[in-house]
N, CA and C of each residue as an Amber inpcrd file, in Angstrom:
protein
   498
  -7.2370000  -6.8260000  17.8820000  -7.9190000  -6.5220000  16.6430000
  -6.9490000  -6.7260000  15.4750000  -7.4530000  -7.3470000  14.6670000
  -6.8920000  -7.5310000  13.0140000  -6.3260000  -5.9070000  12.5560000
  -5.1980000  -6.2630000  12.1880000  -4.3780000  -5.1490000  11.3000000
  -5.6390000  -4.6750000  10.3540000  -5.5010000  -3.4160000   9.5360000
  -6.2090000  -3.3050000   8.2740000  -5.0350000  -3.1000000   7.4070000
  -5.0950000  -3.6600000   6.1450000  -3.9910000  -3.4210000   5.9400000
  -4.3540000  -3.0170000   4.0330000  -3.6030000  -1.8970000   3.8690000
  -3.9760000  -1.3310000   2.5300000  -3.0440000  -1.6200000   1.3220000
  -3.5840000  -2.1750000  -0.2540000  -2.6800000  -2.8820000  -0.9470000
  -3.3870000  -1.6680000  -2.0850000  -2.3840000  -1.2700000  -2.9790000
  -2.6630000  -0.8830000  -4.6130000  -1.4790000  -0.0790000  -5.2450000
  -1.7080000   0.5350000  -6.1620000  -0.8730000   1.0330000  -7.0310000
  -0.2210000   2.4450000  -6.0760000   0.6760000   2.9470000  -6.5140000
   1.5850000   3.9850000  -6.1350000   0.8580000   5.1490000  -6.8330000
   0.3180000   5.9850000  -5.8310000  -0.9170000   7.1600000  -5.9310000
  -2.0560000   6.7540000  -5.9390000  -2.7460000   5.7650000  -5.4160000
  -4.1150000   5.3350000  -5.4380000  -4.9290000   5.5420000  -4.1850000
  -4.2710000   6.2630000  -3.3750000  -4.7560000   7.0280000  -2.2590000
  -4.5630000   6.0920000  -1.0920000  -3.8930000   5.0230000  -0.6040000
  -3.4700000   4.6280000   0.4830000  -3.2880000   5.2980000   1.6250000
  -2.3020000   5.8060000   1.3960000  -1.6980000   6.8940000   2.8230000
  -2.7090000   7.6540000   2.9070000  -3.1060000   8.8160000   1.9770000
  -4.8860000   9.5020000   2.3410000  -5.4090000   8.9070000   3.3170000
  -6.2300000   7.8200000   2.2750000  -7.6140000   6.8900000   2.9670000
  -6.9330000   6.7210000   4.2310000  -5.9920000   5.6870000   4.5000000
  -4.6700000   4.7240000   5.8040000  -5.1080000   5.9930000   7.0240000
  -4.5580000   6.6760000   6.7680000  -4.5740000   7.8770000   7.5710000
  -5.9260000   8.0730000   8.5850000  -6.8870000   8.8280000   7.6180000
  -8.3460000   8.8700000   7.7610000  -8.9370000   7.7550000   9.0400000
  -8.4420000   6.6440000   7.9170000  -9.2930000   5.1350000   8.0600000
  -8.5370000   4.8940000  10.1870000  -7.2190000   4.9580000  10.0930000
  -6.7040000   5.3510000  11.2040000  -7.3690000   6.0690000  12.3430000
  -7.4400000   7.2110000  12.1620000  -8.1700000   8.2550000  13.1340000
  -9.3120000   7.9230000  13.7980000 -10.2930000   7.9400000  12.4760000
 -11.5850000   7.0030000  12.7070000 -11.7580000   6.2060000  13.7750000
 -10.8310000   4.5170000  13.8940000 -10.9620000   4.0520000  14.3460000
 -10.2760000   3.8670000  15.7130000  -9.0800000   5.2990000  16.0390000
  -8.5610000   5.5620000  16.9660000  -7.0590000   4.6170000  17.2210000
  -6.8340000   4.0660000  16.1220000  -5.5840000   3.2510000  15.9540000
  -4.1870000   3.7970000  15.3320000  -2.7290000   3.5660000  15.2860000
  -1.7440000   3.6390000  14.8260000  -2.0500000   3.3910000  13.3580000
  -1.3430000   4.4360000  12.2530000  -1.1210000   4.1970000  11.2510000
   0.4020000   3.8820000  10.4980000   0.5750000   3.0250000   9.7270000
   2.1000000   2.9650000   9.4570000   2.4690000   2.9300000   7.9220000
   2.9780000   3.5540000   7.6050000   3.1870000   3.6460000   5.8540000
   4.3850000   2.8140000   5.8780000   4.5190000   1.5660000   5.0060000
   5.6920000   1.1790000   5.2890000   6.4700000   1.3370000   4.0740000
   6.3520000   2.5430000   3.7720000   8.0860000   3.4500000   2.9090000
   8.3270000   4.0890000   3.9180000   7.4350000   4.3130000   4.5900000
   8.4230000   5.7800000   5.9180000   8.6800000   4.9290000   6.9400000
   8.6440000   3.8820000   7.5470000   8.8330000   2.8670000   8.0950000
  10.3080000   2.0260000   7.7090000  10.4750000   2.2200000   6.6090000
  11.6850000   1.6300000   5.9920000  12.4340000   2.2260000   5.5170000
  12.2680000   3.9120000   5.3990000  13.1770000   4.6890000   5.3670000
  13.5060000   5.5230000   7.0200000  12.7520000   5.0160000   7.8690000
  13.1920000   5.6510000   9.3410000  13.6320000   4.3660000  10.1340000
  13.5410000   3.2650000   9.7710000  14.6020000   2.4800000  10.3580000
  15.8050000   2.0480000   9.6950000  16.2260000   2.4900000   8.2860000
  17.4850000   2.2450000   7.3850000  18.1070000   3.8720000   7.2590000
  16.9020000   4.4570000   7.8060000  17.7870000   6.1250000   7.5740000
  18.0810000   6.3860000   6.1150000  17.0300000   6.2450000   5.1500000
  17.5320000   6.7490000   3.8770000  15.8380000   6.6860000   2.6110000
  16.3000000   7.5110000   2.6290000  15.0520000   7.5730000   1.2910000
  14.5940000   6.1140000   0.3530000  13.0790000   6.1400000  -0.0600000
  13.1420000   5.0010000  -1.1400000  13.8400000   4.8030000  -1.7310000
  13.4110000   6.4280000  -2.4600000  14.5590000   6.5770000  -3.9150000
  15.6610000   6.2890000  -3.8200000  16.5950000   7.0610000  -2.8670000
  18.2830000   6.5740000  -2.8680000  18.4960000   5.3340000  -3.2230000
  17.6840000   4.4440000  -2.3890000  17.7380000   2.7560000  -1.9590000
  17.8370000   2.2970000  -3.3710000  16.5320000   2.7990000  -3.9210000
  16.3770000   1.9340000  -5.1740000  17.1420000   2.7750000  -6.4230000
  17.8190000   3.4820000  -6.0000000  19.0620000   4.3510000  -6.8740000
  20.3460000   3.4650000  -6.3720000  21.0030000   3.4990000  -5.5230000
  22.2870000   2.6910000  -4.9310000  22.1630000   1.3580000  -4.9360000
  21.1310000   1.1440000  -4.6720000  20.9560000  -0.5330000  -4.1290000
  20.7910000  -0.9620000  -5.3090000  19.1850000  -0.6060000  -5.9360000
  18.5480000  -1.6780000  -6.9230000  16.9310000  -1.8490000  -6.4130000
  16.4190000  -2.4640000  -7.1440000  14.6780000  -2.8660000  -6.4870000
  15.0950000  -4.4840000  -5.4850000  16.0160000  -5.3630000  -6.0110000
  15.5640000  -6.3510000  -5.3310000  16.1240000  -6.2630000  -4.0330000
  16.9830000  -5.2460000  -3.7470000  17.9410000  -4.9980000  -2.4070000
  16.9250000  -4.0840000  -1.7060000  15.8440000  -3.1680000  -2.2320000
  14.5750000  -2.6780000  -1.4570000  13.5590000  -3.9760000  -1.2240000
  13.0530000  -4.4010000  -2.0930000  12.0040000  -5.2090000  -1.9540000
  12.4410000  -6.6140000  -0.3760000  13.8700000  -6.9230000  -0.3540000
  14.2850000  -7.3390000   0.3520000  14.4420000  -6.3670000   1.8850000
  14.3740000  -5.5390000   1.9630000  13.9490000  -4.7060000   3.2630000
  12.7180000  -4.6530000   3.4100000  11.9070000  -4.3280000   2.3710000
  10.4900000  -4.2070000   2.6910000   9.7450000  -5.3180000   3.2860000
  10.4680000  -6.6340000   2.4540000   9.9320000  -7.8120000   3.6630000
  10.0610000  -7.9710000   4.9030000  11.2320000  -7.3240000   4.8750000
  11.8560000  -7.9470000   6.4980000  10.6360000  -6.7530000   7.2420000
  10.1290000  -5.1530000   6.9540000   9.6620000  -4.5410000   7.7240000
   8.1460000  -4.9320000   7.5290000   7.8580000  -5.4850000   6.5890000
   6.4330000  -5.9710000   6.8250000   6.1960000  -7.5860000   7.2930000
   7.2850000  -8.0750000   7.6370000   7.4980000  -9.2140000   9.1640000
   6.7340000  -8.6210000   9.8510000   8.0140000  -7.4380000  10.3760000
   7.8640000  -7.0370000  11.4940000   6.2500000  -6.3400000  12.1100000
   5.6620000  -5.5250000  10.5690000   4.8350000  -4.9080000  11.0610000
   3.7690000  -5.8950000  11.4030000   3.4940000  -7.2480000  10.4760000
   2.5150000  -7.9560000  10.5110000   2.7360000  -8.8630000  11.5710000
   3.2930000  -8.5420000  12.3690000   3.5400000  -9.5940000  13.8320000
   2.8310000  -8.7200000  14.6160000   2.2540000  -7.1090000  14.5500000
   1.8200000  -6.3560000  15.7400000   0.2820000  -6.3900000  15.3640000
  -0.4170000  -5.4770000  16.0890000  -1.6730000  -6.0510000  16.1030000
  -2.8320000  -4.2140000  16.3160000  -3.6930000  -4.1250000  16.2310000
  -4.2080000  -2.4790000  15.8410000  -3.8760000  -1.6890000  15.5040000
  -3.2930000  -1.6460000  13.8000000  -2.5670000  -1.2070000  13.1220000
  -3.2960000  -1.0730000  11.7930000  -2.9910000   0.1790000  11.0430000
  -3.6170000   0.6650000   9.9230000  -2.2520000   0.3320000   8.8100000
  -2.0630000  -0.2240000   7.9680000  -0.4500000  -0.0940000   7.4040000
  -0.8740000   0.0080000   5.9460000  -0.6310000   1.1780000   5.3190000
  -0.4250000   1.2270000   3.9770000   0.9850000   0.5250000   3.7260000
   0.8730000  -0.1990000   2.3960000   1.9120000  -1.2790000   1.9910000
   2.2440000  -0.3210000   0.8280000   3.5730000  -0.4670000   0.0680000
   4.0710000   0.0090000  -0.8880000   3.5220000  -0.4860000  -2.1570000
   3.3020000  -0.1000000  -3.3870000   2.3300000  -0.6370000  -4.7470000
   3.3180000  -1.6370000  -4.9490000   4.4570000  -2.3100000  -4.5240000
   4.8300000  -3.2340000  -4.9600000   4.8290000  -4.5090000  -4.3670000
   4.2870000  -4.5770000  -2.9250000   4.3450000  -4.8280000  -1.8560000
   3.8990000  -7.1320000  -2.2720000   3.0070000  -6.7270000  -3.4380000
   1.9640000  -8.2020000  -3.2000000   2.9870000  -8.8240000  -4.4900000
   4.1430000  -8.2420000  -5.0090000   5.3170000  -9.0290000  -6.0220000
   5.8750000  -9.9960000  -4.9540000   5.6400000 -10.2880000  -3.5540000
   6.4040000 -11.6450000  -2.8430000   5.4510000 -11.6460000  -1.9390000
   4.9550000 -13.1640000  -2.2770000   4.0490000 -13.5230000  -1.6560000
   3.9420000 -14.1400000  -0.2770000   5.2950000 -13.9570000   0.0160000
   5.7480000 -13.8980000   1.5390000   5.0690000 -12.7510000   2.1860000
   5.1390000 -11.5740000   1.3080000   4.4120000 -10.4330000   2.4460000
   3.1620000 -10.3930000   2.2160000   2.1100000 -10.9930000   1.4720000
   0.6420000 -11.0870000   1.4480000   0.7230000 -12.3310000   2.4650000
   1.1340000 -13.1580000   2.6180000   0.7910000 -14.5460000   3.9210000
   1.3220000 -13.6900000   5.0100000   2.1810000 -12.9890000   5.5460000
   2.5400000 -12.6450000   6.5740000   1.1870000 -11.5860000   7.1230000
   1.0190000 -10.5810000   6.1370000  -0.0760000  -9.7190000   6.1870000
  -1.1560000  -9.9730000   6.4350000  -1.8650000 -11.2860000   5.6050000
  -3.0410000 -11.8440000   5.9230000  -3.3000000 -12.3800000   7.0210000
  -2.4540000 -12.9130000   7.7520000  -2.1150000 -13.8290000   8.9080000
  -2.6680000 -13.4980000  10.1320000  -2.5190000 -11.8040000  10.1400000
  -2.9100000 -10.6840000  10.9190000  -3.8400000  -9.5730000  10.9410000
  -4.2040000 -10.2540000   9.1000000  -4.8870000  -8.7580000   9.0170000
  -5.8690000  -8.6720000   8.0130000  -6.8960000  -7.6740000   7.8250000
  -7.7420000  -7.9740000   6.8180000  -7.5490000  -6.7250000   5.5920000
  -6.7260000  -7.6330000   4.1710000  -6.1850000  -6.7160000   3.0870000
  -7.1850000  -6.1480000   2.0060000  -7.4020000  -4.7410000   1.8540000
  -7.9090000  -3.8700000   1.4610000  -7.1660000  -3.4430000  -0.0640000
  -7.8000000  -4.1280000  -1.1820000  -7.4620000  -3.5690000  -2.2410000
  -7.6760000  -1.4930000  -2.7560000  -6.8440000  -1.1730000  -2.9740000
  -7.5920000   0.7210000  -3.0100000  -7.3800000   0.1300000  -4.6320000
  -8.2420000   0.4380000  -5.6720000  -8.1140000   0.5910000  -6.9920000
  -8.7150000   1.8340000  -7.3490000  -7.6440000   2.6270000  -8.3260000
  -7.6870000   3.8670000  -8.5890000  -7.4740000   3.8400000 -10.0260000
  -7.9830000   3.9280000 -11.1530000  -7.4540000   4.0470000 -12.8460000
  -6.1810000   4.7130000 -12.6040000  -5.3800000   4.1600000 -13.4300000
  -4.4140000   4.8010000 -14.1010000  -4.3400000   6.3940000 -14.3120000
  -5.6930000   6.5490000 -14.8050000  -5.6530000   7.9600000 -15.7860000
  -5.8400000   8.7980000 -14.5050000  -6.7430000   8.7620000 -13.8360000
  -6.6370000   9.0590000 -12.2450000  -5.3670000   9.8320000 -11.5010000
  -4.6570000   8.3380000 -11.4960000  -3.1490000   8.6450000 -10.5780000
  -2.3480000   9.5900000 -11.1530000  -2.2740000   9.3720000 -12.6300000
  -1.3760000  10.1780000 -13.6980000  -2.3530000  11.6850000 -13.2840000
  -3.3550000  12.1400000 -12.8980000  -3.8170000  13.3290000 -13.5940000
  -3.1110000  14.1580000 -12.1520000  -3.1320000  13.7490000 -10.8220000
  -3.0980000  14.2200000  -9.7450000  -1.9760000  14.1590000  -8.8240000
  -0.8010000  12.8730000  -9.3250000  -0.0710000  12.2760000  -8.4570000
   1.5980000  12.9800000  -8.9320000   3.0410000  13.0370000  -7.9440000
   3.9110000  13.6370000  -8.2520000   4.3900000  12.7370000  -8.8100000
   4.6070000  12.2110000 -10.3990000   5.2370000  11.0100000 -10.9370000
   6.8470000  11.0820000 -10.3600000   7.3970000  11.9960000 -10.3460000
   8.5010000  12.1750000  -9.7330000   9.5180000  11.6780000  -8.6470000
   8.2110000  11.6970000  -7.8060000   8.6560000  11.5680000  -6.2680000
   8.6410000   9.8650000  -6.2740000   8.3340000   8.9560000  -7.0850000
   7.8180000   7.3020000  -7.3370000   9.0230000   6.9440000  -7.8980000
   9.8220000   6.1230000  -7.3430000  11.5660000   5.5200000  -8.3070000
  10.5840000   4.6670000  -9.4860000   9.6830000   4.0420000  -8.7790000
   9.5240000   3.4490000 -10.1820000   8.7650000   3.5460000 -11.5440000
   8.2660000   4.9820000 -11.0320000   7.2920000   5.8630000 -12.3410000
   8.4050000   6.9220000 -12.6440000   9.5030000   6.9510000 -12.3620000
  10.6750000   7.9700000 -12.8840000  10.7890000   8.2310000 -14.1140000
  10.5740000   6.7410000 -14.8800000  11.0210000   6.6230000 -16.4320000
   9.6070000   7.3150000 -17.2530000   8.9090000   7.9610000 -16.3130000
   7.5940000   8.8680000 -17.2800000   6.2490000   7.9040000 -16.7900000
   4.8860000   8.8890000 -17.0510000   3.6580000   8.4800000 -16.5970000
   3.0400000   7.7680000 -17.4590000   3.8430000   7.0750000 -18.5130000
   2.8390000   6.3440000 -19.3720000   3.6030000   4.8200000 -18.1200000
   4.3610000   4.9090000 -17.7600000   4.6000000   3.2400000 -16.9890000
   3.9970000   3.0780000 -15.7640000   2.5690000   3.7030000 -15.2480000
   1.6590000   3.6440000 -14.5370000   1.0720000   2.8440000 -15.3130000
   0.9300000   2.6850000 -16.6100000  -0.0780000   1.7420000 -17.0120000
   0.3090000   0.5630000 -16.8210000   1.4750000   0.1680000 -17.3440000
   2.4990000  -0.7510000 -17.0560000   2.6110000  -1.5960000 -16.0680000
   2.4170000  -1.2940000 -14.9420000   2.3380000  -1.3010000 -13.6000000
   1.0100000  -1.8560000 -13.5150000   0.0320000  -0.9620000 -13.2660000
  -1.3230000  -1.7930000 -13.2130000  -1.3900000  -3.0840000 -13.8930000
  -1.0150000  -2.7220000 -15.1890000  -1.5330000  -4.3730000 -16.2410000
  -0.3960000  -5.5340000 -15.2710000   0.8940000  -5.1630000 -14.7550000
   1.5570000  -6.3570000 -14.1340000   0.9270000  -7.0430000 -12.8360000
   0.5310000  -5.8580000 -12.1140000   0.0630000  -6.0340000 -10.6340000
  -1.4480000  -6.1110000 -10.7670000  -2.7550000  -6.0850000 -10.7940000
  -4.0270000  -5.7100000 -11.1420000  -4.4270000  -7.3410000 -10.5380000
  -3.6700000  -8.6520000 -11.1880000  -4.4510000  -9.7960000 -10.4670000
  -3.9340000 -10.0220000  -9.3530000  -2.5760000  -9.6480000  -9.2410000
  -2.1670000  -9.7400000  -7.6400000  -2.8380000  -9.2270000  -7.2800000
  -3.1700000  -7.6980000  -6.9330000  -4.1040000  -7.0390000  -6.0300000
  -5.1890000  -7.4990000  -5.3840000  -6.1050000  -7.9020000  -6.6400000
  -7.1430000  -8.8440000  -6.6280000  -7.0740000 -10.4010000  -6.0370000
  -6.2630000 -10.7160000  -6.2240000  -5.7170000 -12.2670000  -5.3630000
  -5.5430000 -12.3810000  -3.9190000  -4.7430000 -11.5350000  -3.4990000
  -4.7260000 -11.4810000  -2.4280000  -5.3150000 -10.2320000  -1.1860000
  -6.4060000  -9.6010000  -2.0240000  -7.3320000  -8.5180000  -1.5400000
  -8.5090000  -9.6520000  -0.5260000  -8.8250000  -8.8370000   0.5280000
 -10.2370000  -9.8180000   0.8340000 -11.1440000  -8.9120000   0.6390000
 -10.8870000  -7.5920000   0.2490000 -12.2110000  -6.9150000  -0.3570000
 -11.7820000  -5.5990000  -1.3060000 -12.0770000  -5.5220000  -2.5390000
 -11.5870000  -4.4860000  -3.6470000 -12.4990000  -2.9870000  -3.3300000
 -12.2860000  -2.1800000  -3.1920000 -12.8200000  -0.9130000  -2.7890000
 -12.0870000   0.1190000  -4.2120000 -13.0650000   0.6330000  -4.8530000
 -12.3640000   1.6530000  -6.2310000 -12.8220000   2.5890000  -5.7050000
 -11.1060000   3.7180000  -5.4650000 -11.5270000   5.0950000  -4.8730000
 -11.2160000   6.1320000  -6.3150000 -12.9070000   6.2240000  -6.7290000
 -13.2450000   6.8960000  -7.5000000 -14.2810000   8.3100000  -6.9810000
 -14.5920000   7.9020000  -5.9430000 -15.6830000   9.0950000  -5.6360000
 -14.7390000  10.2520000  -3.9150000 -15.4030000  10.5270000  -3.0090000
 -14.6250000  11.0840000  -2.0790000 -14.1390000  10.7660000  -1.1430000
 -13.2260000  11.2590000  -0.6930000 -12.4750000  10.3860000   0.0140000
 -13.3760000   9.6670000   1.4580000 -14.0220000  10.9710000   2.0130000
 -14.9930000  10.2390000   2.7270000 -15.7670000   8.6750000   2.9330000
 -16.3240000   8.9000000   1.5020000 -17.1220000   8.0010000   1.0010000
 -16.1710000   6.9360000   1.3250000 -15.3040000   6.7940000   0.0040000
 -14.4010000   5.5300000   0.3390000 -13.7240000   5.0590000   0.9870000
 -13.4100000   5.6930000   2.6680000 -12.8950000   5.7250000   3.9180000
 -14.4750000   5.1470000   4.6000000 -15.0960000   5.1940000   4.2850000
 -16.4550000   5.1700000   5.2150000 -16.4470000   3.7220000   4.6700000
 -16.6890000   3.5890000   3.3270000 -16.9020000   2.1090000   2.8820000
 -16.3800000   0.8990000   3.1530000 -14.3370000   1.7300000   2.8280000
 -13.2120000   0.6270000   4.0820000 -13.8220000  -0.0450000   5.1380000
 -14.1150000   1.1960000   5.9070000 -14.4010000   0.8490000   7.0310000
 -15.5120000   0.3030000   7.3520000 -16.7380000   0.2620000   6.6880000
 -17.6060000  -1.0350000   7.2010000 -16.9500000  -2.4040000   6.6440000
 -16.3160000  -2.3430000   5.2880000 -15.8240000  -3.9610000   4.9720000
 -14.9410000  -4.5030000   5.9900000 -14.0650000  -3.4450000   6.5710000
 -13.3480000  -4.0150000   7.2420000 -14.2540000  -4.6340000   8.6840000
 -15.2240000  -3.8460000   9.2770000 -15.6020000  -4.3020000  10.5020000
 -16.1830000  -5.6820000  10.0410000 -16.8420000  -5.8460000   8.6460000
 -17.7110000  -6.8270000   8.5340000 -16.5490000  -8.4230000   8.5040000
 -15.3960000  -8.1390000   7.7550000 -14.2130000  -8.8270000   8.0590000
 -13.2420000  -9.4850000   8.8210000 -13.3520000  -8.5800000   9.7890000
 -12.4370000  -8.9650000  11.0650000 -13.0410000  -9.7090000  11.7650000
């Protein structure tokens, strides 16, 4: 069976839905920040504190190789994930990609801006973010799902696009 594989902004309910959407269908789920901080042994943040973004973004490929080579797998991707388009062809290859779109005003009202290296600098650069990423998402999505209503709902909805997909 085709990966499902979840693409959007940082707080747009991935890991939630991923999770859920997981259970449901009785499959492995994989977040790949905790995936890339349990095989490097170290936090996002540190990474992208010591390292830099392009010395993360360069791990994150190599672990979404890896993940997109396996096969009945739920994988929430990191909101930055579709900036190298090496990891949307690797992903697609295997799997059918699930845009989550969540407003801005949304993520900001509910989400720990804190805990995000790259919403550190304050919650107005969620907007920021969307306006950069918003046609990627859309580009390489094979179906846009806006989780605006409950989580149910929009776990239920995933999940018929995805069966209708695969």
């Amino acid at each position: 069976m085709k990966n499902l594989i979840l693409i959007g902004m940082p707080g747009c309910g991935k890991s939630t839905i991923g999770k859920l959407a997981a259970m449901k269908l009785g499959i492995p789920f994989v977040d790949v920040d905790e995936y890339i901080e349990n095989k490097y042994d170290a936090k996002v943040s540190e990474i992208f504190e010591k390292k830099g973004e392009k010395f993360f973004r360069d791990l994150e490929s190599t672990c979404i190789k890896e993940l997109s080579e396996k096969t009945d797998l739920v994988i929430s991707t990191g909101g930055g994930s579709v900036l190298r388009e090496e990891n949307m062809i690797n992903l697609k290859a295997n799997g059918v990609i699930m845009f989550i779109d969540r407003s801005p005003e949304d993520i900001i009202s509910d989400v720990d801006i804190a805990s995000r290296p790259l919403l550190a600098q304050g919650s107005e650069r969620i907007y920021t973010l969307y306006n950069e990423r918003i046609n990627l998402y859309t580009k390489y999505c094979d179906h846009h799902i806006t989780n605006n209503s409950s989580i149910d709902t929009v776990v239920n909805t995933l999940l018929l696009q995805y069966i209708v997909k695969k």
